[in-house]
mmCIF file of the C-alpha atoms, coordinates in Angstrom:
data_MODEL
# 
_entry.id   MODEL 
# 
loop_
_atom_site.group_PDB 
_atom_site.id 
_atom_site.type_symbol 
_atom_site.label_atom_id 
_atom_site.label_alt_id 
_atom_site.label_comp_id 
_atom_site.label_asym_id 
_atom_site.label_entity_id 
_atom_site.label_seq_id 
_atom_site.pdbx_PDB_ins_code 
_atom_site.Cartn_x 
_atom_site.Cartn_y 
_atom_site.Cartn_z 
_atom_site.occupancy 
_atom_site.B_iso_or_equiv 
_atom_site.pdbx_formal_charge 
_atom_site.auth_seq_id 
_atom_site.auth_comp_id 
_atom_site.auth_asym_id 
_atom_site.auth_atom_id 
_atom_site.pdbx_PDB_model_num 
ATOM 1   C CA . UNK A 1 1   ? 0.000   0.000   0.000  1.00 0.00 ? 1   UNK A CA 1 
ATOM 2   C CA . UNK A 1 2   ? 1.819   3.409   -0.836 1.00 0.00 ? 2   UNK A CA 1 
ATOM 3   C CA . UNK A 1 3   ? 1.440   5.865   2.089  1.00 0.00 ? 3   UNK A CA 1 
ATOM 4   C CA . UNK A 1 4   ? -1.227  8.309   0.383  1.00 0.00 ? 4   UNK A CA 1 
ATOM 5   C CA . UNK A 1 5   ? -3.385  5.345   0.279  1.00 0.00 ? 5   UNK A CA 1 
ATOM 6   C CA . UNK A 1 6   ? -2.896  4.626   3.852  1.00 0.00 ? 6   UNK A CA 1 
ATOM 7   C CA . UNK A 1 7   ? -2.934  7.834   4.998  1.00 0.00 ? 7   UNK A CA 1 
ATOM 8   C CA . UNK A 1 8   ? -6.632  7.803   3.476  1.00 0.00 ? 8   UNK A CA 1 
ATOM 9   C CA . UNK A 1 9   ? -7.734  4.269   4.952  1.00 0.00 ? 9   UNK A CA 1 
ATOM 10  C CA . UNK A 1 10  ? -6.417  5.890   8.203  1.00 0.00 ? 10  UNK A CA 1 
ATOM 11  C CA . UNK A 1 11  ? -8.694  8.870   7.936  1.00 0.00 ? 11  UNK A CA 1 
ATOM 12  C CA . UNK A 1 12  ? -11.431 6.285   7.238  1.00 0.00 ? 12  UNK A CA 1 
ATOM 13  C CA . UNK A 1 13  ? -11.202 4.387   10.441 1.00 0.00 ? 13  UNK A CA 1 
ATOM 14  C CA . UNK A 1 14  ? -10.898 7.474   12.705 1.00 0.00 ? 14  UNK A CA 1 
ATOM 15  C CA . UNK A 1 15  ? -14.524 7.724   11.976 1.00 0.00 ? 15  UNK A CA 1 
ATOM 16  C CA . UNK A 1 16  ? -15.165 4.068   13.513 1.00 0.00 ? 16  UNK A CA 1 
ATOM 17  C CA . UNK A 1 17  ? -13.198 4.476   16.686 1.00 0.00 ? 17  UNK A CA 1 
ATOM 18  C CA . UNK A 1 18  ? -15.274 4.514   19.819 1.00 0.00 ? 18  UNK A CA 1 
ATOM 19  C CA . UNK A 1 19  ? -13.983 6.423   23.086 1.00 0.00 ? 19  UNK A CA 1 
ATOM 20  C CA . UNK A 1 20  ? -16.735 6.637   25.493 1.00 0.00 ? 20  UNK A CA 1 
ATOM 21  C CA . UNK A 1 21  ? -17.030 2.831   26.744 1.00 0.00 ? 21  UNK A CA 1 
ATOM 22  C CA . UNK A 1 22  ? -16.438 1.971   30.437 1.00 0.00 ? 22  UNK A CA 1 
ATOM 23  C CA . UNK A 1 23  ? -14.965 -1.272  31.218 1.00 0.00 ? 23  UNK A CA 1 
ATOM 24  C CA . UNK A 1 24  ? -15.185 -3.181  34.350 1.00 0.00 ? 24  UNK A CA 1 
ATOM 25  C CA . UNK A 1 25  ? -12.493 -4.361  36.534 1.00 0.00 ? 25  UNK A CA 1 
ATOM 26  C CA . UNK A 1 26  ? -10.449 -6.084  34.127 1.00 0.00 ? 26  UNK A CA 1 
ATOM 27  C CA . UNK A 1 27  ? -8.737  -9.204  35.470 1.00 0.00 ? 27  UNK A CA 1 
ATOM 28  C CA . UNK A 1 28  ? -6.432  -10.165 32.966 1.00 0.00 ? 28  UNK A CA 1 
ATOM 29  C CA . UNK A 1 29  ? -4.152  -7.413  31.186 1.00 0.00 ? 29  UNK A CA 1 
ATOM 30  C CA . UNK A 1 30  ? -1.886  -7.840  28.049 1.00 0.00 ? 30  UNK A CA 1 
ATOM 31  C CA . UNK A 1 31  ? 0.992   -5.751  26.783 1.00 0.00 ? 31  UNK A CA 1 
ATOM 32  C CA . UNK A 1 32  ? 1.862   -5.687  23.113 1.00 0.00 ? 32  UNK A CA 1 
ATOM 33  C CA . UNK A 1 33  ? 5.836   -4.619  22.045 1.00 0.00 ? 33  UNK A CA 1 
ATOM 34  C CA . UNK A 1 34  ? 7.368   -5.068  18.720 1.00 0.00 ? 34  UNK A CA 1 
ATOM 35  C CA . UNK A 1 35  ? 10.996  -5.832  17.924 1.00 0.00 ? 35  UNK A CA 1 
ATOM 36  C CA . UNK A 1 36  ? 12.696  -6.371  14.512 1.00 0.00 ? 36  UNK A CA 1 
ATOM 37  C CA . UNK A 1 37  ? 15.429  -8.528  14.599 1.00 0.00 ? 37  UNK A CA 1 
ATOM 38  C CA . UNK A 1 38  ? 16.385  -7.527  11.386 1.00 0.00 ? 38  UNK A CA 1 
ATOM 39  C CA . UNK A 1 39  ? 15.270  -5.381  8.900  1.00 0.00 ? 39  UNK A CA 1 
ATOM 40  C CA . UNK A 1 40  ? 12.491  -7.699  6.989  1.00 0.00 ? 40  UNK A CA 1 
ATOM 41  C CA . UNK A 1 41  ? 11.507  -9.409  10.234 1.00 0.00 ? 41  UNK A CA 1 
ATOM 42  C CA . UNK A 1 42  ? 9.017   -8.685  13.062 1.00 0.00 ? 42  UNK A CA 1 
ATOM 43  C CA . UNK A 1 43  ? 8.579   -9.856  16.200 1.00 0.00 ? 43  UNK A CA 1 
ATOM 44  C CA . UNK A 1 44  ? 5.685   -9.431  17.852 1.00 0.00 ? 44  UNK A CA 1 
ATOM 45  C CA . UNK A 1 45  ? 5.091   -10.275 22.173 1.00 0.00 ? 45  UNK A CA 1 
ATOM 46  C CA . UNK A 1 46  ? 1.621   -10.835 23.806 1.00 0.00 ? 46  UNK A CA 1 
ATOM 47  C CA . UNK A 1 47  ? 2.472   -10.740 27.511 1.00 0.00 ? 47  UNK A CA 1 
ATOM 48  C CA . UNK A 1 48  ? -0.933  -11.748 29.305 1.00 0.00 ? 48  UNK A CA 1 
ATOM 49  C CA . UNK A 1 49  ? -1.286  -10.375 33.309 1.00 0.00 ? 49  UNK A CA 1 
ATOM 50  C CA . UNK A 1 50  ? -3.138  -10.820 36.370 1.00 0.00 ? 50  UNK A CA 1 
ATOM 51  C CA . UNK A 1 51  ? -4.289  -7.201  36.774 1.00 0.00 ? 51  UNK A CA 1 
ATOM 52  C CA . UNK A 1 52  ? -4.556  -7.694  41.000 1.00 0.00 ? 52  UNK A CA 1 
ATOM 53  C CA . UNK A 1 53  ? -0.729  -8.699  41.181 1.00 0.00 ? 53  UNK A CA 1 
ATOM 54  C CA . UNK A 1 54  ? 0.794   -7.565  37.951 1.00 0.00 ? 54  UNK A CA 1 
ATOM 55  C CA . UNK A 1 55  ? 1.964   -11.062 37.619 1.00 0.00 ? 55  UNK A CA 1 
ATOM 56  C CA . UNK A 1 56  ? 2.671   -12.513 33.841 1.00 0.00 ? 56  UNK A CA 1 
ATOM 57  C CA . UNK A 1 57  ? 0.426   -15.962 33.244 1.00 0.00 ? 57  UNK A CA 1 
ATOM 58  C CA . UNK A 1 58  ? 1.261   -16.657 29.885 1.00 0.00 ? 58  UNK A CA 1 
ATOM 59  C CA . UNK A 1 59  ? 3.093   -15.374 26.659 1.00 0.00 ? 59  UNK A CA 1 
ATOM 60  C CA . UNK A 1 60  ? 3.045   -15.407 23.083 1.00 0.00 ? 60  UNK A CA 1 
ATOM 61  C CA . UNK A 1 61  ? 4.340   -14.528 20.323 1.00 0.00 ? 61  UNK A CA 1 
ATOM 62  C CA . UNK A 1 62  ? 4.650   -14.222 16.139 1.00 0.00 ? 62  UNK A CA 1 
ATOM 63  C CA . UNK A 1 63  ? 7.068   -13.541 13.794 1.00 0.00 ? 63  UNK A CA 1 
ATOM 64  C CA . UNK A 1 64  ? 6.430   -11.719 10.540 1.00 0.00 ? 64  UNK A CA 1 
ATOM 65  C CA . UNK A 1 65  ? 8.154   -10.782 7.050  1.00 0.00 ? 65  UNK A CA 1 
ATOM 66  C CA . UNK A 1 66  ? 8.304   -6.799  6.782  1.00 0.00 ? 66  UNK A CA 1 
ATOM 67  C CA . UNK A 1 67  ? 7.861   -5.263  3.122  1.00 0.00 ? 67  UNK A CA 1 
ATOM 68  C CA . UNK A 1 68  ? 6.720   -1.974  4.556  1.00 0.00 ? 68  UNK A CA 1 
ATOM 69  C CA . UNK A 1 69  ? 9.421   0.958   5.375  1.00 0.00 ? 69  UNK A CA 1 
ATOM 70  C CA . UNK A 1 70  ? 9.393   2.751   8.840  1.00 0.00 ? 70  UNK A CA 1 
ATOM 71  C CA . UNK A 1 71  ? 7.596   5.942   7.815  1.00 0.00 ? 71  UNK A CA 1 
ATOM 72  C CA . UNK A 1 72  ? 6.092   8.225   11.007 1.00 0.00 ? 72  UNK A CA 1 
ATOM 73  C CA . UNK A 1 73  ? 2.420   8.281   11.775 1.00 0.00 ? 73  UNK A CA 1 
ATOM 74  C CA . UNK A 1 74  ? 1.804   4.741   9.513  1.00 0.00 ? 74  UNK A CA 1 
ATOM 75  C CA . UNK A 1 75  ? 3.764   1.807   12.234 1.00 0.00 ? 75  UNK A CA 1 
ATOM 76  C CA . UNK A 1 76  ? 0.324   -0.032  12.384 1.00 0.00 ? 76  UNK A CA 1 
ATOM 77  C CA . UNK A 1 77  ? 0.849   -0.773  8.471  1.00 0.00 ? 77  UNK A CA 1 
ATOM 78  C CA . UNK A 1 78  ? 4.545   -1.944  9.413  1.00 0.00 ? 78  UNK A CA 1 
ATOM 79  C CA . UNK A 1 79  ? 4.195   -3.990  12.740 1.00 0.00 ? 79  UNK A CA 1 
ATOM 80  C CA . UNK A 1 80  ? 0.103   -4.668  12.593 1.00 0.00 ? 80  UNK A CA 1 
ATOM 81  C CA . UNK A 1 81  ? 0.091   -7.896  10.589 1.00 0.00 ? 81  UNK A CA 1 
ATOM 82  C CA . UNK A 1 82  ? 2.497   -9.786  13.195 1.00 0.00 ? 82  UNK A CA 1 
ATOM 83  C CA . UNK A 1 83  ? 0.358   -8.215  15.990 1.00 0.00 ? 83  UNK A CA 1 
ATOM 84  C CA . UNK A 1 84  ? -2.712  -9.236  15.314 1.00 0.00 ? 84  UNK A CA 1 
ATOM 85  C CA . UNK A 1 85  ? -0.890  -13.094 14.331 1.00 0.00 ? 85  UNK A CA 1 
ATOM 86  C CA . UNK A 1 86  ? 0.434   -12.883 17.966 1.00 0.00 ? 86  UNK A CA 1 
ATOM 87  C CA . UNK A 1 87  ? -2.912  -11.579 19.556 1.00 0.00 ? 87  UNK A CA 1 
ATOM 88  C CA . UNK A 1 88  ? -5.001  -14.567 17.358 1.00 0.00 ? 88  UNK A CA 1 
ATOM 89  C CA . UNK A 1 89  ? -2.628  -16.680 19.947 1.00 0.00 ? 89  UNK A CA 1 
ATOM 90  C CA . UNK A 1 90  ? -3.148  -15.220 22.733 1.00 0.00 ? 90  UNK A CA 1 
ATOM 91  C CA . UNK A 1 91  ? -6.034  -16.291 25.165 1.00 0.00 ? 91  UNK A CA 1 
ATOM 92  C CA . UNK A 1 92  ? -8.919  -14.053 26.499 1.00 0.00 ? 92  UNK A CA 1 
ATOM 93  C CA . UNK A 1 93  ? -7.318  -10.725 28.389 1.00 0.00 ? 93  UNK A CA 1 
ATOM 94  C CA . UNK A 1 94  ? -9.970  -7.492  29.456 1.00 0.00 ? 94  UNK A CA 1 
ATOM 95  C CA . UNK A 1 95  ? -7.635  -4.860  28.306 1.00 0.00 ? 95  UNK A CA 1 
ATOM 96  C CA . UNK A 1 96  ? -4.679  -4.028  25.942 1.00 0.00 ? 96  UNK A CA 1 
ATOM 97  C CA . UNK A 1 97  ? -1.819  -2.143  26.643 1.00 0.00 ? 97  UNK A CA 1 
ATOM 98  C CA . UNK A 1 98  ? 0.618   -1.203  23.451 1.00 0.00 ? 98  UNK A CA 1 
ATOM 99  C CA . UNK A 1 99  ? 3.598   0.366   23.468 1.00 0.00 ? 99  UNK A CA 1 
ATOM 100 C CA . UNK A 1 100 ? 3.132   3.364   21.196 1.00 0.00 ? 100 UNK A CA 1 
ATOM 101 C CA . UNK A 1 101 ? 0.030   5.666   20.527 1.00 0.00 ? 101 UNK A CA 1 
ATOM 102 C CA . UNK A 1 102 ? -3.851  5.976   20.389 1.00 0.00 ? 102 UNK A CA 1 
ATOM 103 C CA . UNK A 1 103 ? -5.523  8.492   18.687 1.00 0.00 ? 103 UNK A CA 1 
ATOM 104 C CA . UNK A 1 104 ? -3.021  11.128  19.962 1.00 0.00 ? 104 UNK A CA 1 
ATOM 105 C CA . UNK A 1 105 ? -1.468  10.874  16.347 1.00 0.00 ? 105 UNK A CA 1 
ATOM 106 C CA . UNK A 1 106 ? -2.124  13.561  13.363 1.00 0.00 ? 106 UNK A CA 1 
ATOM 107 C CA . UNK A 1 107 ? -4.739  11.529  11.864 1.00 0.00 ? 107 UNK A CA 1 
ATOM 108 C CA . UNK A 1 108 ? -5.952  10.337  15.515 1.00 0.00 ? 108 UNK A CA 1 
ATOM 109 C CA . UNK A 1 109 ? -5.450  6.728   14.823 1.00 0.00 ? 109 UNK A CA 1 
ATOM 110 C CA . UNK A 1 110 ? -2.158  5.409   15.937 1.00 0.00 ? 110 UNK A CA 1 
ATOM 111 C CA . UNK A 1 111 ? -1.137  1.953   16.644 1.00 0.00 ? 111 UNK A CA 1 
ATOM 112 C CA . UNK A 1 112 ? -2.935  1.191   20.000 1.00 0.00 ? 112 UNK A CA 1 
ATOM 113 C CA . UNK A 1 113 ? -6.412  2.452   18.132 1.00 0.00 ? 113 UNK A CA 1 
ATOM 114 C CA . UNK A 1 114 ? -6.111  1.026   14.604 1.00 0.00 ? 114 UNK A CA 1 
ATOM 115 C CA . UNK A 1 115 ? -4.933  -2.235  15.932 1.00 0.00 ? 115 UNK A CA 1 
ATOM 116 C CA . UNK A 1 116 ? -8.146  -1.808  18.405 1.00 0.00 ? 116 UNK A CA 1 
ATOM 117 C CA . UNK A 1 117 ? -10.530 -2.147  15.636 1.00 0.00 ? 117 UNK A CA 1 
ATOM 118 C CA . UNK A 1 118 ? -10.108 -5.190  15.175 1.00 0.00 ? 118 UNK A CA 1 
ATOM 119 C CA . UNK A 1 119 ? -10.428 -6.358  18.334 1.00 0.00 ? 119 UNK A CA 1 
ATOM 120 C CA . UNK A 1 120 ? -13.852 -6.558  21.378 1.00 0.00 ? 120 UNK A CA 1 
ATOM 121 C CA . UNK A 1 121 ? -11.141 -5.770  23.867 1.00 0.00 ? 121 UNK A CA 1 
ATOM 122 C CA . UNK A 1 122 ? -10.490 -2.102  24.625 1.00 0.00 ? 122 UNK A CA 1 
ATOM 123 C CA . UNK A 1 123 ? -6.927  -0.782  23.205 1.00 0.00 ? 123 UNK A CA 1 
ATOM 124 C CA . UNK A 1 124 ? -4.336  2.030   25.566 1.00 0.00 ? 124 UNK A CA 1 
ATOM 125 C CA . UNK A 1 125 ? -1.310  3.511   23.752 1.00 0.00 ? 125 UNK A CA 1 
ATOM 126 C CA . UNK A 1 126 ? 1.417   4.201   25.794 1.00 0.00 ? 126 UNK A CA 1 
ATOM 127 C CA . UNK A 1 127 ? 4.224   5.984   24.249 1.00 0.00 ? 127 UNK A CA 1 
ATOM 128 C CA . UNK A 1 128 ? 7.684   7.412   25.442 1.00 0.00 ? 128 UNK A CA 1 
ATOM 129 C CA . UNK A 1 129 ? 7.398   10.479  23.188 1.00 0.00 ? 129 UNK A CA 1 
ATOM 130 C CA . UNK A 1 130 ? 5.141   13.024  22.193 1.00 0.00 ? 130 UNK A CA 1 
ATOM 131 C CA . UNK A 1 131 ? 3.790   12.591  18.106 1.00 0.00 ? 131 UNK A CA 1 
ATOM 132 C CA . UNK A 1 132 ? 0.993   14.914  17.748 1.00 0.00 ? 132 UNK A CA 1 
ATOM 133 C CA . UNK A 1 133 ? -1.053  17.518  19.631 1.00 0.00 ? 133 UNK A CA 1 
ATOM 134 C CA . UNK A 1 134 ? -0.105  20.076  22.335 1.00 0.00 ? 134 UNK A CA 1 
ATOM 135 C CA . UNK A 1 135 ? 0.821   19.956  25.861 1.00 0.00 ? 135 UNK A CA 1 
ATOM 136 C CA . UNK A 1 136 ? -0.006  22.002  28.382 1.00 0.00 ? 136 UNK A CA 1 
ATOM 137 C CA . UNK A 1 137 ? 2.493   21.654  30.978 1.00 0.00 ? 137 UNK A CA 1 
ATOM 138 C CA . UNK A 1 138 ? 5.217   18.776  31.849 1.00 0.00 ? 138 UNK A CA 1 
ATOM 139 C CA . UNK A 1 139 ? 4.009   16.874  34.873 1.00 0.00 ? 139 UNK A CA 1 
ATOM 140 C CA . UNK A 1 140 ? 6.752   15.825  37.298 1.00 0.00 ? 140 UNK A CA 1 
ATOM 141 C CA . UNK A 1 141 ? 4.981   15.027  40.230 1.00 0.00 ? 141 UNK A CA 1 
ATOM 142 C CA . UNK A 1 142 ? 3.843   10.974  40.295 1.00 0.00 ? 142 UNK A CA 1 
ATOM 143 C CA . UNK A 1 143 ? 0.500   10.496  39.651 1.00 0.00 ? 143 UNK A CA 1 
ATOM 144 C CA . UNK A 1 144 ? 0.099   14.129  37.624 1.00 0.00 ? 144 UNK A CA 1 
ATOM 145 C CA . UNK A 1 145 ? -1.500  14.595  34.584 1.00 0.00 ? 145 UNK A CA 1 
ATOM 146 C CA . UNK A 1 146 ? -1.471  17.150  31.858 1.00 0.00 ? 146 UNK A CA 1 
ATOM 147 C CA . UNK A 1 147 ? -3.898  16.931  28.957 1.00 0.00 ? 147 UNK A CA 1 
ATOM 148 C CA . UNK A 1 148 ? -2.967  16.907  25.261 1.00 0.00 ? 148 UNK A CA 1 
ATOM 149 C CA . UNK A 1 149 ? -5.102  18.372  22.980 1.00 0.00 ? 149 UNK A CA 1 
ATOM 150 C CA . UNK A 1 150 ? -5.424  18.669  19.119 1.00 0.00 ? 150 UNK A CA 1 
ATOM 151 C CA . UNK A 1 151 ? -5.175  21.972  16.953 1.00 0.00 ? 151 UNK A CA 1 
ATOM 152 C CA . UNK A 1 152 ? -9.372  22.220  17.422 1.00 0.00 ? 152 UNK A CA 1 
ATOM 153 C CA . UNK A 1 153 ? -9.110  21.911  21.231 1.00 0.00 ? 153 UNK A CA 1 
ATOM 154 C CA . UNK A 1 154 ? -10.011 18.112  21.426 1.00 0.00 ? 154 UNK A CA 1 
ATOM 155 C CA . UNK A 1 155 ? -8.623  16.212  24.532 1.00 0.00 ? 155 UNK A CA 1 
ATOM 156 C CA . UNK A 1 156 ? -6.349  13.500  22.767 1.00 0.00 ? 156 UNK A CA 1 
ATOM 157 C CA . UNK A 1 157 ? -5.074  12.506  26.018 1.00 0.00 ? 157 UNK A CA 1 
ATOM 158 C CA . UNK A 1 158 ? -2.512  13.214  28.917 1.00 0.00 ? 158 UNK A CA 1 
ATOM 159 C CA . UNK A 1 159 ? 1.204   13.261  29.586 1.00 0.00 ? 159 UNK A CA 1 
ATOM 160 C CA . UNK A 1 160 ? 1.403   11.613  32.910 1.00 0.00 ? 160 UNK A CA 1 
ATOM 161 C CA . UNK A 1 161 ? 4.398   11.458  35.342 1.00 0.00 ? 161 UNK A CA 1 
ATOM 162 C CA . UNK A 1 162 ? 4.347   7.954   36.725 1.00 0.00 ? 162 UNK A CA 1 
ATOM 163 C CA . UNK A 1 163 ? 7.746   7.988   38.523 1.00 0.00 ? 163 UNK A CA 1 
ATOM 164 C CA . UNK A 1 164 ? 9.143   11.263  40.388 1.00 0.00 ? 164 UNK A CA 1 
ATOM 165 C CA . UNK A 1 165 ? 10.652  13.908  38.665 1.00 0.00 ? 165 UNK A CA 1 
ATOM 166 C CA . UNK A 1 166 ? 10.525  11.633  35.542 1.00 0.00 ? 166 UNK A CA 1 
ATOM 167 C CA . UNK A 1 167 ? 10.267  12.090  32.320 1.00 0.00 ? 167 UNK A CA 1 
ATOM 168 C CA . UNK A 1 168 ? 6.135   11.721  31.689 1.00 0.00 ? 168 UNK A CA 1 
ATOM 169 C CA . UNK A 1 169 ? 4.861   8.823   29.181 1.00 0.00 ? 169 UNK A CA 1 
ATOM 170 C CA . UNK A 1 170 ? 2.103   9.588   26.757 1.00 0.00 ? 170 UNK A CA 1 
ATOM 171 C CA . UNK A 1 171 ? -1.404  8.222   27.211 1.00 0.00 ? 171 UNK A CA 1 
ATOM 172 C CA . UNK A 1 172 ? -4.073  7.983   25.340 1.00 0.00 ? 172 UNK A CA 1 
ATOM 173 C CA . UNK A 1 173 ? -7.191  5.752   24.402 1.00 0.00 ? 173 UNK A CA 1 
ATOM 174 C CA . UNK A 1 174 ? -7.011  3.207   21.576 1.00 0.00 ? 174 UNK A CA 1 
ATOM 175 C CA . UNK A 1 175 ? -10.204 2.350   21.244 1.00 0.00 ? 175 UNK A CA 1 
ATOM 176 C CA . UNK A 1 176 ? -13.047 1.620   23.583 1.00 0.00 ? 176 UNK A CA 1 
ATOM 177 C CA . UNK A 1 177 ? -12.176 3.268   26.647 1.00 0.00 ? 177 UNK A CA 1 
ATOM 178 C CA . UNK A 1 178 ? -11.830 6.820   27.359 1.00 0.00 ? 178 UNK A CA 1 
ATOM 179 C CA . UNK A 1 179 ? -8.702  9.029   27.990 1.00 0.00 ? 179 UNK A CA 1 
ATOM 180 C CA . UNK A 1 180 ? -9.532  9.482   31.944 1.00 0.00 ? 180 UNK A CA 1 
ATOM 181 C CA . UNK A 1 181 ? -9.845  5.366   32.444 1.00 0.00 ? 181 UNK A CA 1 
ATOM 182 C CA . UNK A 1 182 ? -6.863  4.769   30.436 1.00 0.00 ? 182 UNK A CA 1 
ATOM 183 C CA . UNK A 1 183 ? -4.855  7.352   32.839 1.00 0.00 ? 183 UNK A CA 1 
ATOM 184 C CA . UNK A 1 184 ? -6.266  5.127   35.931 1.00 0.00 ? 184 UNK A CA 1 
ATOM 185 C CA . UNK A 1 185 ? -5.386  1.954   34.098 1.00 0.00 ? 185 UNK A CA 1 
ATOM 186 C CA . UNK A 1 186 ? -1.726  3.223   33.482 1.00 0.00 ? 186 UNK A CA 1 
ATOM 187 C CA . UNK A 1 187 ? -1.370  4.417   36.606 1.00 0.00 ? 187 UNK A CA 1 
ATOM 188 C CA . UNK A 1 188 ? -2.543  1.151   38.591 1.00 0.00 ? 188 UNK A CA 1 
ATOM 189 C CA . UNK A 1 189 ? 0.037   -0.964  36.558 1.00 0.00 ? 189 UNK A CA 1 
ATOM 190 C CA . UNK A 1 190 ? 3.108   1.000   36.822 1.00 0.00 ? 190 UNK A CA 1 
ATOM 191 C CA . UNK A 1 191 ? 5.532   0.093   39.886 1.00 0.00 ? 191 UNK A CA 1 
ATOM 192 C CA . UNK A 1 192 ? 8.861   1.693   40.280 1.00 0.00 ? 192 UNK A CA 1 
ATOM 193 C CA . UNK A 1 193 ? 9.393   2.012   36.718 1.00 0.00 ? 193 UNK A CA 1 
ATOM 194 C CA . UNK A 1 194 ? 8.333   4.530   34.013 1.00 0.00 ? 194 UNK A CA 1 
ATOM 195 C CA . UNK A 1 195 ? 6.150   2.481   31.867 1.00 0.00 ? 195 UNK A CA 1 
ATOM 196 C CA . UNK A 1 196 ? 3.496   -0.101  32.793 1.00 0.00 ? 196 UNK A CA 1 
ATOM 197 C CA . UNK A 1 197 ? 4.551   -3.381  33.468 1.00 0.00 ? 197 UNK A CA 1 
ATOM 198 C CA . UNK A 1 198 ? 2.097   -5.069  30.398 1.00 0.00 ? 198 UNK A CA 1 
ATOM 199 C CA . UNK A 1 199 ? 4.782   -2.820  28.003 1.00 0.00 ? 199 UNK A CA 1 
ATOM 200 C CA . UNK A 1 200 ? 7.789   -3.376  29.781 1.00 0.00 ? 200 UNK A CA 1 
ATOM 201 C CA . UNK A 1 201 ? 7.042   -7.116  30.125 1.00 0.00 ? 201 UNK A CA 1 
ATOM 202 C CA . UNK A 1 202 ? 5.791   -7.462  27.059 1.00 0.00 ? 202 UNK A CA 1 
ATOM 203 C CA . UNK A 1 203 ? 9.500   -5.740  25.840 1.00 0.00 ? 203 UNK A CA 1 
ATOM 204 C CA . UNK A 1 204 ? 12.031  -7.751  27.931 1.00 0.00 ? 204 UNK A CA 1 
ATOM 205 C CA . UNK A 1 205 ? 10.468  -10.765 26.140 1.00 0.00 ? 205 UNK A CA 1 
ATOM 206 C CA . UNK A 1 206 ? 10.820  -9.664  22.494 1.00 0.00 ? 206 UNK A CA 1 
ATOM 207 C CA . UNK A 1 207 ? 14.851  -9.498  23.825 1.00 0.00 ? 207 UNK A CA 1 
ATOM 208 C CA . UNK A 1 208 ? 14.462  -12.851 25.405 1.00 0.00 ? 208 UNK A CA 1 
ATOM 209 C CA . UNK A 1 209 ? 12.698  -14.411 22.646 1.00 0.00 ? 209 UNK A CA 1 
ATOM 210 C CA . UNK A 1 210 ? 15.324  -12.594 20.019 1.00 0.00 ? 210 UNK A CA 1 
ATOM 211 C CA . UNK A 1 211 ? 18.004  -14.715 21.822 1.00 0.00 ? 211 UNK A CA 1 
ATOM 212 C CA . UNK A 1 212 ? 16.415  -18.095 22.136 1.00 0.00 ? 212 UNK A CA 1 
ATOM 213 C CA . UNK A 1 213 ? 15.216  -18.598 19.201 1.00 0.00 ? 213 UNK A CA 1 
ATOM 214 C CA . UNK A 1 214 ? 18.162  -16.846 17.361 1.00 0.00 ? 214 UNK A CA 1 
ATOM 215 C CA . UNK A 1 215 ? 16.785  -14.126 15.435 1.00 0.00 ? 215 UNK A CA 1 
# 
């Protein structure tokens, strides 16, 4: 697909994304990472977690041929294929953690929400840097948030400072939840590090996994 035609399938599915659904408790988690052990292969992690302890249960995982170029703004087009292989693996989990971005992205559809239309479950991006949209303020007090919003004043979702005097990550909804409830979901699965434990779980396997199986 050349990137003007995904650029327009993009601002397609914005249309079908859904950010106003509350979830329940969850009670099992999953965090989705992406490695590439070389340049024409993927490898996709589905770590699967208790939400109560934050312990992992189960893994799994899928590797992929890559034809598509790293280009900003289009990564679902590059990693989504081996994702969604993984996740057809993966057993039943309440709520999706990826390591990248929701609909804080210029077309409002980034990896956590594109990859979240194909799915029932609801969708988070978490991302280490900011892509689109403005911030308000830096938080650097834990548990502070401060919002992100698009040219037109629309709340794409929050810079929050999970660790003290941290750099913040950069939350917003995928798909089926809303930006406040995937601040409270981030929040309640990060422990002494920066990022939730479904992402950083979900990343020290893809470097396990890179090893064993020699990729």
């Amino acid at each position: 697909m050349e990137p003007n035609q995904a650029i327009a399938l993009q601002n397609k599915l914005a249309n079908q994304l859904v950010l106003h659904t509350r979830i329940a408790k969850p009670r099992l988690i999953a965090g989705v990472d992406v490695s590439f052990p070389s340049r024409a292969t993927a490898l996709a992690v589905v770590v699967v977690m208790e939400f109560s302890t934050l312990q992992v249960v189960d893994c799994f995982h899928a590797i992929g041929k890559v034809d598509t170029p790293y280009i900003p703004g289009l990564l679902s087009f590059r990693e989504g294929p081996t994702i969604l292989n993984a996740l057809s693996k993966s057993s039943e989990v309440d709520l999706l953690f990826f390591d990248g971005h929701g609909i804080a992205h210029p077309r409002g559809i980034g990896i956590a929400s594109h990859i979240g239309l194909f799915l029932e479950t609801p969708t988070i991006g978490v991302a280490k840097r900011l892509l689109f949209g403005r911030l308000h303020s830096t938080p650097v007090d834990k548990g502070k948030k401060s919002p992100i919003t698009a040219p037109d004043g629309r709340l794409l979702g929050y810079a929050l400072c999970t660790r003290q005097g941290v750099k913040p990550v950069y939350v917003s909804p995928g798909n089926r939840i809303t930006p406040e409830l995937s601040v409270e979901m981030v929040l309640k699965t990060t422990d002494k590090y920066r990022i939730p434990e479904p992402t950083r779980q979900a990343h020290i396997m893809t470097q396990k996994l890179k090893d064993q199986l020699s990729l």
